[in-house]
N, C-alpha and C positions, 0 to 999 in steps of 0.2 A: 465321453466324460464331460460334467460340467465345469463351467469355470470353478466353481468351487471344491470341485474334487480334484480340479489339478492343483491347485494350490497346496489343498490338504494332502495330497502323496508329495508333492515336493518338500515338505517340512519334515512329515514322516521317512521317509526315504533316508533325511540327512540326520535326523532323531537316530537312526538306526545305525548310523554312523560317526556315533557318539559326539553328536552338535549339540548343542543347547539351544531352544530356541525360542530367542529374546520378540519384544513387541518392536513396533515400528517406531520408528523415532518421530516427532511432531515434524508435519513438512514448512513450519517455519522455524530459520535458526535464528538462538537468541544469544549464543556465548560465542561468535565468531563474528569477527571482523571483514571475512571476506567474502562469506558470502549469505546472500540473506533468504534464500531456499536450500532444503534439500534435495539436493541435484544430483544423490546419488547413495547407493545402499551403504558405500564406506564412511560417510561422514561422522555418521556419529561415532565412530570408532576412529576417527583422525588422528585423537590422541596416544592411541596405542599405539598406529603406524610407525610414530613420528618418537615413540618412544619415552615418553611424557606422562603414560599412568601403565599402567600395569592390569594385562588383562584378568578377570574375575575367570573368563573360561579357556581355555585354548583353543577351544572349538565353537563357533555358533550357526544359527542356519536365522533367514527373519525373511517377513517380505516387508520391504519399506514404501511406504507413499514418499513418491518423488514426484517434484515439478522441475521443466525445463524450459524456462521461457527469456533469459536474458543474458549476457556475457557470452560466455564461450558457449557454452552447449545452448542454445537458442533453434527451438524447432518450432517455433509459434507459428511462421507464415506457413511452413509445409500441413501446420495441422488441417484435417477437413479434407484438404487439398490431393492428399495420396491415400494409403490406405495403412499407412502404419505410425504414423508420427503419431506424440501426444503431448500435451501439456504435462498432466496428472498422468504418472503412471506407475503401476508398482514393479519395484525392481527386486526379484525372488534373490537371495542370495547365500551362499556358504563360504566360512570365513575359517582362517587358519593364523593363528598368532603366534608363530615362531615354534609352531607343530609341524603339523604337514604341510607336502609343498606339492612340486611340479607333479611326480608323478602320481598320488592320489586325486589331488585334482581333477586330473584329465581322465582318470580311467571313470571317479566315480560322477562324470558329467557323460562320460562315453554309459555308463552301464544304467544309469537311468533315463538318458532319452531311448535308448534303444533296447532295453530289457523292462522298463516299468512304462513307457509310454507307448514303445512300442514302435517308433519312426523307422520308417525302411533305410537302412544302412546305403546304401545307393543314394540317399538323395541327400547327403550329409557332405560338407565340405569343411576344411580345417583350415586357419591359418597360425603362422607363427614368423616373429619378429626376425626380420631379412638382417639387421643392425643397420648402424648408421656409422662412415667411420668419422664423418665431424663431430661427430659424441664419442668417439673413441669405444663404440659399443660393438660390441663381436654379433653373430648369428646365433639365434636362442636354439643351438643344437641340441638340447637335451631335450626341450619340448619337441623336435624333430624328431628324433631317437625312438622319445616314448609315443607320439600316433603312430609311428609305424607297426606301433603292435597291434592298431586296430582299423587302417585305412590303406588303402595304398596309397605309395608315393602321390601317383599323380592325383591326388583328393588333398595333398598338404599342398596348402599356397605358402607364398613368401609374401609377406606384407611390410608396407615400409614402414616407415614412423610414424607419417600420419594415421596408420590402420591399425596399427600393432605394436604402439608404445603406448602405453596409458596415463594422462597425465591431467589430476583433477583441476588443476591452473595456470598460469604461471609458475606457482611457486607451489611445495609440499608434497606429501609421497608420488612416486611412482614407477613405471618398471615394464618389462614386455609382457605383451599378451597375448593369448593364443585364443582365437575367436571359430565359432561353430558356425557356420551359415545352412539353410535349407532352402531346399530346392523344390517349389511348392507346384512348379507350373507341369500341366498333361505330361504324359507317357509322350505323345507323340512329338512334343517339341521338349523335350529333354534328349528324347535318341537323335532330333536333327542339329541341335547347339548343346554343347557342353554345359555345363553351369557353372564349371569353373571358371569361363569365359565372362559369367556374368556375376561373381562373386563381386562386392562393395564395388558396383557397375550403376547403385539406385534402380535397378530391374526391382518393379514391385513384388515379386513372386520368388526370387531367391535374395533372400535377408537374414541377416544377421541373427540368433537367435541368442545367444550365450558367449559372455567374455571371462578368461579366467586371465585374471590381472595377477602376476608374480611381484608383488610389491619390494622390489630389491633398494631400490633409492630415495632421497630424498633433494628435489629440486630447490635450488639456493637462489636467493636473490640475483646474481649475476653469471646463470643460466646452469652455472656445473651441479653439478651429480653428485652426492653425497651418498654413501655407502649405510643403509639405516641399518641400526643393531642388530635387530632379526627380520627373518626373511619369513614372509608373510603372502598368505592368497587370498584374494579380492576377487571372486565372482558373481557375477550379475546374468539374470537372464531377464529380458522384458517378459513380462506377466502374460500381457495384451497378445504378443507375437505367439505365446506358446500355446494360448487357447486358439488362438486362429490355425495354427499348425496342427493340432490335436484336434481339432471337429471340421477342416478339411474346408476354411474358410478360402477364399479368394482376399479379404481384408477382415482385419483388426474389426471393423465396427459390423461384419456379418455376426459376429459373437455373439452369447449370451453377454459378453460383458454391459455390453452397446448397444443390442435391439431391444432391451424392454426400455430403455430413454426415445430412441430413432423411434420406434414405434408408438408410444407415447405422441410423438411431436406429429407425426405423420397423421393420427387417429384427427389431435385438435386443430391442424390447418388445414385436414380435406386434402392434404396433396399426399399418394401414394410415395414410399419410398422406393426410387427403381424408376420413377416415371419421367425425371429430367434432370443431369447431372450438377445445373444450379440448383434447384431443391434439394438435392440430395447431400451437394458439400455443405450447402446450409443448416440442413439438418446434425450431420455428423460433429462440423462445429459447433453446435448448441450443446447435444449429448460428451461431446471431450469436456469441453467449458468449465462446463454445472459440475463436473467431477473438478476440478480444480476450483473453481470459487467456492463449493461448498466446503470442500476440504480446510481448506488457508482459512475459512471462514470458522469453522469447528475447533481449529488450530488456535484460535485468539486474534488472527491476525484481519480487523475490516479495514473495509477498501476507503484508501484516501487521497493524497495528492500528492504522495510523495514515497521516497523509498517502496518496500515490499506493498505496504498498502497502493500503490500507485499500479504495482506492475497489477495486481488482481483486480484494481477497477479496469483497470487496460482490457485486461480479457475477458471480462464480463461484457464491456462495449461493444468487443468485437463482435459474440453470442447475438447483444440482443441485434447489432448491424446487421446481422444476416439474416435474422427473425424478422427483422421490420422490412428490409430491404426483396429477400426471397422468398419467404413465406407468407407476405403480407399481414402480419402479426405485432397490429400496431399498438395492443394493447400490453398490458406486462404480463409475461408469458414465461419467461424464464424460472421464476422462482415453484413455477406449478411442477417441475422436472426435481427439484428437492425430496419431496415422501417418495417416491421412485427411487432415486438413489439412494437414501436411506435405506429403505427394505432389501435393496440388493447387500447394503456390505451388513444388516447386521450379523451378529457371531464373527463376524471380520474385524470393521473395525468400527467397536458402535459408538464411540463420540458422536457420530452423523447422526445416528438415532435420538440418542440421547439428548440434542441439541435440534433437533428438528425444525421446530416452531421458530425459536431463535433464527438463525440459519436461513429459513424462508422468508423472514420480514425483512432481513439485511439483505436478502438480494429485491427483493419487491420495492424497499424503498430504492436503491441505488437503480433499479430500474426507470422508476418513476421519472426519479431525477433526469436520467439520459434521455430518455423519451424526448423531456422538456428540450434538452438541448438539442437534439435532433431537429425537432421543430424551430428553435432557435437559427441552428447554424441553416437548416432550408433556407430557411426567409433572409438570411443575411446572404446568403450561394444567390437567390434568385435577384434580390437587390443589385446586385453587383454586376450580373451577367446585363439585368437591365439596364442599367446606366453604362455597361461596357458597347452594348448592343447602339442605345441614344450616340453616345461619341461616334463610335465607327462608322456611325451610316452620318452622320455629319461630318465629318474629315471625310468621308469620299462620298461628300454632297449628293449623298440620296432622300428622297422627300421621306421625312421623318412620320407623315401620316403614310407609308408604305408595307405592309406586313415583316418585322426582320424576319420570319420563319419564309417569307417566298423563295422561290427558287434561285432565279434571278438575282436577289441579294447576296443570300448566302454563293454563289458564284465568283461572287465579287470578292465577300470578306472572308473567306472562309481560311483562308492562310493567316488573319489579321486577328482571328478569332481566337485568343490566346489569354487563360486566366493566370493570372499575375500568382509566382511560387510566394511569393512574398504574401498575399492573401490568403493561399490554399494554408499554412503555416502559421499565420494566425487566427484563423480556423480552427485549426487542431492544438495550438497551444493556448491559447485564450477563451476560446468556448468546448474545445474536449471534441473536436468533429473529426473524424477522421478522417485519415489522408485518401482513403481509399475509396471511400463512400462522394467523394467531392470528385474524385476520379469518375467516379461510374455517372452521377447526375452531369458532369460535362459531358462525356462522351452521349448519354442521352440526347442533351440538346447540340450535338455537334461541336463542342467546345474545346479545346488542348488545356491539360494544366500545365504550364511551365514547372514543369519536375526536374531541371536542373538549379532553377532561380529556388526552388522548395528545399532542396539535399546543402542548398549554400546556407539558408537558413535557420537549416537543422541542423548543419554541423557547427553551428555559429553560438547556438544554444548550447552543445552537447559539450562547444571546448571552454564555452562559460561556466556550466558546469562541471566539467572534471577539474577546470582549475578552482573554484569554490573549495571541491573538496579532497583534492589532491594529498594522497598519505602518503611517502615513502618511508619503507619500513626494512631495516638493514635486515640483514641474519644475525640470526644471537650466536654470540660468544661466552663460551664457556668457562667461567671460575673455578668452580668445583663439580664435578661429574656427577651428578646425582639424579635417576629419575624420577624420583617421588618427593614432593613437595606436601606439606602437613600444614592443618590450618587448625588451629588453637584457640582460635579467637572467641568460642563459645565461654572459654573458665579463664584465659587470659586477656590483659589488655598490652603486655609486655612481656616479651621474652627475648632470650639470646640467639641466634642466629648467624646465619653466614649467607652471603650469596652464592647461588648454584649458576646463574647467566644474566646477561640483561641482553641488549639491541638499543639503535639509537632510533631514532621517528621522527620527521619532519611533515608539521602538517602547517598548511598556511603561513610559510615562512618561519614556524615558529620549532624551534628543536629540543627536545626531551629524551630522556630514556625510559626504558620499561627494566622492571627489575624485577624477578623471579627469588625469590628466599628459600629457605630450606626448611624452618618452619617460618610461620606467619599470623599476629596475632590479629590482621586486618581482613577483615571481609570483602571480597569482590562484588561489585555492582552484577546483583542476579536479583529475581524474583520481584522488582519492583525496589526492591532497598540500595540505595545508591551505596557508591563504595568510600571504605572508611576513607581518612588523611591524618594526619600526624607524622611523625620523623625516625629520622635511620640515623642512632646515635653510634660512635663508635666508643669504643670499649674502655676509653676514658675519660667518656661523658663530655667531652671538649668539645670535638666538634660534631656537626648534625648534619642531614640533607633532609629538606622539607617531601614527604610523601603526600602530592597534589590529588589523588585519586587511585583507586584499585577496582579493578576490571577482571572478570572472568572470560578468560580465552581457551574455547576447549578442554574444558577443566583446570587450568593450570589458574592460578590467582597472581595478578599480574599489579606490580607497582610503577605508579609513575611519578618522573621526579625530575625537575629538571637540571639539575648538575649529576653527576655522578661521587661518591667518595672518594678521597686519596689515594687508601689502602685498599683498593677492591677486595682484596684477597683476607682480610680480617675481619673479625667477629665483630657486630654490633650488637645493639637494642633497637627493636623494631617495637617504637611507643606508639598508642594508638591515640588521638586526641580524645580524650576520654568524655569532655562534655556533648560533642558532638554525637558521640555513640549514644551516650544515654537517651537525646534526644530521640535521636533516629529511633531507639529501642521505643521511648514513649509511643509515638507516632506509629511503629510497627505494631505496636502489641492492640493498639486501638482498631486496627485496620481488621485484624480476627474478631475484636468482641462487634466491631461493627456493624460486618461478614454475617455472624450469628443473630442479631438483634433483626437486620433486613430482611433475616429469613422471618423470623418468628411475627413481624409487622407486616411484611407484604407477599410473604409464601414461600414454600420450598423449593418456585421454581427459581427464583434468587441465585445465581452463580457469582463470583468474580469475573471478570472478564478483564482486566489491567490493573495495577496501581504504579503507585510511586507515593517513595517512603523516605524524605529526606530530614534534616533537625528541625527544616521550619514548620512544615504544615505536611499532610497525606492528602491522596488523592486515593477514590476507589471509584471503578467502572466495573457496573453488574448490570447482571440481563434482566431486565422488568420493563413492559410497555407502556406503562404510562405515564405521567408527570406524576412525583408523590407530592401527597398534600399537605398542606401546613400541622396538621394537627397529625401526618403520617411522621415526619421529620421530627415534630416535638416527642411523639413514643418512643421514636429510633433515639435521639439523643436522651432521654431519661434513662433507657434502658442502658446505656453502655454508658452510662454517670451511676447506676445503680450498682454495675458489675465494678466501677473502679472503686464504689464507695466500702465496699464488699471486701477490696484487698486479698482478692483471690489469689492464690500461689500458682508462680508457675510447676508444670509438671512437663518433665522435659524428656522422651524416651527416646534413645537413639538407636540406630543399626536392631533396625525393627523390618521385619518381612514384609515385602511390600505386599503379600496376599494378606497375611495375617494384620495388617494395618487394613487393607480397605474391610474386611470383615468382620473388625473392630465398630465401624461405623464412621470412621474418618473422611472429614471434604479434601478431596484430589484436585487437584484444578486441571480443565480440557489444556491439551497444549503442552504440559511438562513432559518431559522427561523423566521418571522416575527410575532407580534402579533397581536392585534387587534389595536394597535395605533402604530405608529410609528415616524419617526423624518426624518423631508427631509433638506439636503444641497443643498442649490443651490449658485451657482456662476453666476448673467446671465440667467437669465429664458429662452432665446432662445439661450442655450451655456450648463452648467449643473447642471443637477439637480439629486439628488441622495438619495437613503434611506440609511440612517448611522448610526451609535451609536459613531462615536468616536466623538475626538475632532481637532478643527480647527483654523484658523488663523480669524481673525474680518476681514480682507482685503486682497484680494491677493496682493497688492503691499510688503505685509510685508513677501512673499516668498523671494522678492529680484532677484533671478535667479535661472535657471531653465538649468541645465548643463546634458547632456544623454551621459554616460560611457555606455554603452554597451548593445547590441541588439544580442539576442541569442536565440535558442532552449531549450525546457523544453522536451517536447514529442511530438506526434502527434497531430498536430493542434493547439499549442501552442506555444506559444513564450515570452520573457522574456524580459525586459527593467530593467536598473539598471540608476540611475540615483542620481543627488548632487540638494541642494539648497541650498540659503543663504549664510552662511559661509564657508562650507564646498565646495558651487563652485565659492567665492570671492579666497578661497586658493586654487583652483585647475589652475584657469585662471592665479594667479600670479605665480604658479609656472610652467605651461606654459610658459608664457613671459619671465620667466628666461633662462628656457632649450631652447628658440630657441635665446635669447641673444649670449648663452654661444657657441652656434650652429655658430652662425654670426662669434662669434669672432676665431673659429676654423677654419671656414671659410675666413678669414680676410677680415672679414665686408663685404662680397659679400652681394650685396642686393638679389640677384636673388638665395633664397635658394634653390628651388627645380635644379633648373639648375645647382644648382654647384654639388649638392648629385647626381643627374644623373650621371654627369659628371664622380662624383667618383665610382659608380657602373660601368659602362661601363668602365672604367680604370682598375676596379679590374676585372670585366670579360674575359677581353684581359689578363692581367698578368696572369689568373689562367690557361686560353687555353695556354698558351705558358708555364705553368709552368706541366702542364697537358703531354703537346707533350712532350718536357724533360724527364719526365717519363717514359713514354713508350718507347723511343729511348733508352735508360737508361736499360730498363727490357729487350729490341731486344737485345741488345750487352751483358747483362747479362746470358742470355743463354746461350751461348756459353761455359763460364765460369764454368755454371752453370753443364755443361756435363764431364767436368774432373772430376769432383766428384764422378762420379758413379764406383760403383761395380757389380761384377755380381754374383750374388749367387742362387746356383740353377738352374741356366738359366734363372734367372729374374733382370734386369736393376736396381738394387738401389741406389736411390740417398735419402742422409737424410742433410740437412744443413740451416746453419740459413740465412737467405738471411733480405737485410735492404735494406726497400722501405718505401714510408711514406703513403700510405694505401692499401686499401684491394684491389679493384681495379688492382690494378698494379704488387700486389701478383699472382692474378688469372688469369693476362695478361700473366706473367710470367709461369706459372705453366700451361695453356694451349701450349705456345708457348716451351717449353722444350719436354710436351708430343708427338708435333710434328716430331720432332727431334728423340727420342729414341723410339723403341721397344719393347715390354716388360715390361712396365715402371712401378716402384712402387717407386712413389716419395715422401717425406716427408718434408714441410718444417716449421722450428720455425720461428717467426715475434714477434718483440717489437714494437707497434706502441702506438704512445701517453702513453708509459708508460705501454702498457695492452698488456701482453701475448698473442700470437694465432699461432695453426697448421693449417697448411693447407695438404691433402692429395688429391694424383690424379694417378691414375689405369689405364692403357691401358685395352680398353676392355677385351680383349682375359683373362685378369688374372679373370675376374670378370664372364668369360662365364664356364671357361674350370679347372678355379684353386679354383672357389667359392670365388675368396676375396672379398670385401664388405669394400668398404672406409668408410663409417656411422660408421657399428662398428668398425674399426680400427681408426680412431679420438675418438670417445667415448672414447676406453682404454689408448690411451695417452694421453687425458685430462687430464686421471687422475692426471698427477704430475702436471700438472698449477692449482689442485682444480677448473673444470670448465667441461665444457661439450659441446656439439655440435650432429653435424650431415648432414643429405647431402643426394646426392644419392650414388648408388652404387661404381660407377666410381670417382665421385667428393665429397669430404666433406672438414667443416671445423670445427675450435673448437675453443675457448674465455676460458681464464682461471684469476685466480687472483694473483696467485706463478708464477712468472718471475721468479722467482730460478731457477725453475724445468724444466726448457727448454732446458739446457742440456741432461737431462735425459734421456729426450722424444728422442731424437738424439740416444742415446745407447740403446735404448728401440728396435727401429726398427727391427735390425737386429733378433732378436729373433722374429718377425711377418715374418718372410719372411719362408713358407711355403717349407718343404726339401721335394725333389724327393726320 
């Protein structure tokens, strides 16, 4: 079977089994706090678990893209490295929401590996949860009970809590599980070692292939067990693992999933796959990678310096590290591995198609970029070793014209030879090099990185950071018992209400609470639209508590606020700040006709790619590569001033089929989450139309105006529009009108502004060339002057004195133009320009061929009295300091650098 046919009977199979079967959830989360991949098939059903929304199906079957690169489940280093780990990987899975449980589960995971796949029952091992009794948790006998209608005993293992408790974090569902492992290795060493022996033992050959998760609890802040409402099953089986199992692989990457990329890379570096097992884990890491960056990348989410964007430049570095490192592939090579993977998932999942072009310039450019610091961080690794190399054979007084690479030396230093953690660390945190790659270039040249001095570093870093952003986040307490929370806020601004929970939250010393309503006439911060604010009045209008912000958490719309009410337990008014919304509405409803307008000026390949939709101004990030042009930006902003002039009505359709909505003609955006119903905006049926959750204006006239501040780069293939409406661009125009008033009257009343600002720039261009010649005439006749000053000492030419010129330029004019003049020359001069100290230093070759001076370091040491520093070349440097005092100094200083015969 192909990989793609196993997939297609695993859905089928559970279709059969009256599943419903949903799409994958986007593998970047955007409504959760804790975590910022999809790490696993249950997430996007968290809420259900947890008892918080109410499921659509009771049954469903999906395969999800999951990434596993950070926190707890972090299998990044083993990737490449074994035969089964991955970054990106999809997790097949069937679900049960307070339908069926243990014993369906198990039988219909027993009856399709072994009656639809086919796996030999002999090489099949079980486990199931041993208990714990410091959790006060018994042995999951019932899942005992029920394998033994299809295993013998001794094929059930007892697994402890680490194996056989499933728990997605700290905190939130989870429960025992009962796990399947296969036994993949020869006849003839399966009948000499059991494989129960080597059951969760990391034996590459018998592994784990399917987890059926009994979701019975819910994990609390201060570690207990929480009994969740229904009982629920969470199954998982790795994709990757099950096509290696079913075509009779040795590893995950002998697949079809993995050899048309492995292959692919093998074709373009010339090195055979099979031929040396550093090219080969090289390989395998480029092929996992490009499945994860293109993904996250399809998702909405590009690589940056921080958060989830940080972790995906991460692993892309890693890819091309080994591309450049083992393959010899020093060109950008990674993004050519994109239309390959594309063509493999389309009819899977074709965002990657659909987004192709995209997709491959954002890995091409961030390639680019690393390259550069590769190069970079070399030249700084080799800097460093040299000047560590100059000291050590000086402190153990070896002649420094002696080769460091001889035998004999290194003999000597080679304990001594030790590169500073504190280096290797700013390396990797300052120019992006990593730690491992700085490992491999020392061992090269014989070098130790101090890897303990490196780990003190990094944790130095890491608990700077967690304390930055340190959140603790209670358990919510319960008001009134209610699972389903309603949001009104489409037709209301105010309604009556009660609280269903809240929790308290401490973050950077600063404490608040989150407050859950019953209904709620505020919108949660999703889709780019921030979240509303306004107050929780209670029921006698007396008193209030201010609502600072609303957030979506897993579906649930979340208020925060930082005191709590009196009366927890009484009915309010949940007001909305009503001007604020309006705005937001202006600013959102701009951002669709805008959307529209960019396709129709610059092409249908135009996507959204981010916003952000707050009272003041919008923000929009779409996919188009090139800079748009001035006269591109004046059609876009006439065109969406034409649609507001127009006062188009909104048309608002809700709990609309999401098939029947995209074959409407409706823009989706890559990356949501959609569900089975959705809500389209449209402005203009033949203009735009769009699937949305937020909120909007009843009319585009009620935009007003439509004003475009600035047109910029984000990344690769994107680009950025900031833009005003409404009020915000009625007070940008008049204050326009003023500045060029005030411009007129500067001008005295010249009608013709640009002619006269011309006028004025070419007036000042002319004065600066004439004030420019001055100068240099100035520094020719200076010279002269400049040569009474010299001394000769030693038989070298020194001149040290402070010369005033009014910039750098004209110093250097100068100090070329002397050098010509004298001889021998070791010249030194101080400069005060604008206030800001600086040496200037300039060498007649011959002192620099035959005397060894070096102007670099000879500025470097008289920086010192300005507090400042510099450098140069050998013959020429210069230096910037911030003590103007110390300029005398540096004058008296000279004379003791001038080398005695």
């Amino acid at each position: 079977m192909t990989a793609k046919e196993i997939r297609q009977a695993y859905l089928k199979f559970f279709e059969s089994k009256q599943h419903h079967i949903v799409s994958s959830a986007p593998i970047v989360v955007k409504n959760d706090p804790t975590l910022m991949f999809t790490n696993a098939g249950m997430n996007q059903f968290k809420d259900i678990f947890l008892g918080e929304a109410a499921a659509k199906y009771p049954r469903v079957t999906d395969t999800q893209r999951c990434l596993r690169v950070s926190g707890k489940h972090n299998d990044l280093e083993e990737v490449g490295i074994d035969t089964y780990h991955h970054t990106m990987f999809e997790m097949l899975g069937n679900w049960s929401f307070g339908d069926y449980f243990k014993k369906e589960a198990i039988a219909w995971s027993w009856e399709l590996l072994t009656e639809v796949y086919g796996i030999p029952k002999d090489k099949l091992y079980v486990s199931i949860f041993e208990g714990d009794e410091k959790e006060g948790l018994p042995r999951d006998t019932e899942a005992y009970d029920l394998w033994k209608q299809y295993v013998p005993e001794d094929r059930i293992i007892l697994g402890n809590k680490k194996d056989n408790f499933w728990e997605m974090g700290d905190t939130g569902p989870c429960g025992p599980c009962s796990e399947i492992h296969v036994d993949c290795r020869p006849d003839d060493e399966r009948a000499a070692v059991s494989g129960k022996e080597l059951v969760n033992a990391d034996h590459p050959q018998v592994i784990e292939i399917w987890n059926n998760v009994f979701m019975q609890f819910n994990r609390l802040k201060d570690g207990s067990l929480q009994t969740l409402p229904a009982q629920h099953v969470d199954t998982g089986m790795g994709f990757e693992r099950l096509v290696r199992v079913l075509q009779n692989k040795a590893s995950n990457y002998d697949t079809d999933v993995f050899q048309p990329l492995i292959q692919f890379i093998s074709q373009k570096a010339g090195i055979a796959y099979g031929a040396d097992e550093k090219t080969d884990i090289a390989m395998r890491v480029m092929a996992d990678h490009i499945r994860a960056i293109s993904f996250v990348i399809a998702d909405g989410q590009l690589p940056a310096n921080n958060k989830a964007g940080y972790v995906i430049r991460r692993i892309l570095r890693r890819a091309v590290r080994y591309a450049y490192t083992f393959l010899d592939l020093k060109d950008p090579f990674l993004n050519q591995l994109v239309p390959v993977l594309a063509e493999q998932f389309k009819g899977v999942f074709d965002e990657l198609s659909l987004q192709q072009d995209f997709v491959q310039k954002v890995v091409l450019e961030e390639e680019v970029s690393f390259l550069r610091t590769l190069a970079t961080g070399i030249q700084r690794f080799e800097s460093y070793t040299k000047k560590q190399a100059e000291f050590l054979m000086s402190e153990n007084a070896i002649d420094l014209e002696k080769p460091f690479e001889d035998a004999w030396v290194y003999s000597i230093l080679k304990d001594q030879m030790v590169i500073s953690g504190e280096f290797a660390f700013e390396l990797q945190d300052t120019y992006g090099f990593p730690i491992d790659l700085t490992e491999l270039m020392a061992r090269e040249q014989k070098w130790n990185v101090d890897m303990d001095e490196y780990h003190i570093s990094l944790q130095k870093q890491k608990s700077r950071s967690r304390a930055a952003t340190a959140v603790d986040t209670g358990d919510w307490i319960t008001v009134h018992p209610d699972p389903e929370t309603e949001f009104v806020g489409y037709d209301d601004l105010e309604i009556e209400t009660k609280i269903l929970k809240y929790r308290q939250v401490t973050a950077k010393g600063r404490e608040q609470f989150q407050i859950v309503l019953q209904k709620t006439p505020f919108y949660g911060e999703s889709g780019g639209q921030v979240g509303d604010t306004g107050r929780l009045e209670d029921h006698s209008r007396m008193f209030f508590v201010e609502i600072t912000d609303t957030k979506k958490e897993n579906g649930v719309i979340v208020h925060y606020t930082d005191t709590l009410p009196e009366d927890i337990d009484g009915l309010f008014w949940a007001v909305v700040d009503e001007d604020k919304r309006a705005q937001t509405n202006n600013n959102h409803s701009a951002t669709h006709l805008l959307h529209a307008a960019l396709k129709s000026v610059l092409g249908e390949h135009v996507n959204q790619k981010g916003s952000l939709v707050n009272p003041e101004y919008l923000r929009f990030d779409f996919s188009h590569f090139a800079k748009i042009t001035d006269t591109e930006l004046a059609a876009i902003e006439h065109i969406v001033n034409k649609k507001i002039r127009q006062n188009i009505p909104l048309k608002e359709q809700r709990q609309v089929p999401y098939a029947e909505a995209l074959s409407s003609g409706v823009t989706a955006l890559f990356g949501e989450k959609y569900g089975e119903v959705v809500r389209i905006i449209t402005f203009d049926d033949n203009y735009s139309k769009e699937l949305c959750g937020g909120t909007h204006v009843q009319a585009t006239g009620q935009i007003g105006y439509f004003k475009i501040l600035s047109e910029s780069a984000v990344a690769a293939g994107v680009r950025r529009i900031e833009a005003i409406t409404a009020d915000a661009a009625e007070a940008y125009i008049i204050n326009q009108d003023q500045e060029i008033s005030q411009l007129k009257a500067l001008l005295k009343g010249n009608k013709d502004i640009t002619g006269a600002v011309t006028a004025l720039i070419e007036e000042n261009a002319k004065l600066k060339k004439e004030a420019e010649k001055a100068v240099i005439e100035r520094s020719g006749n200076l010279k002269h002057e400049i040569v009474h000053h010299m001394k000769t000492i030693s038989g070298i030419n020194v001149i040290a004195v402070q010369v005033d010129l009014p910039n750098a330029d004209a110093v250097k004019n100068l100090a070329f133009s002397v050098k010509d003049l004298v001889d021998n020359l070791f010249l030194v001069f101080t400069t005060l320009i604008d206030d800001k100290p600086g040496i200037t230093v300039m060498l007649s070759e011959n002192l620099v061929t035959e005397k060894g001076l070096n102007a670099s370091n000879i500025v470097r040491e008289l920086a010192k009295d300005i507090q400042g520093g510099g450098g140069g070349q050998p013959f020429y440097a210069t230096a910037g300091g911030k003590n103007k005092d110390g300029l005398p100094k540096v004058l008296e200083k000279v004379t003791a650098l001038i080398p005695v015969v």
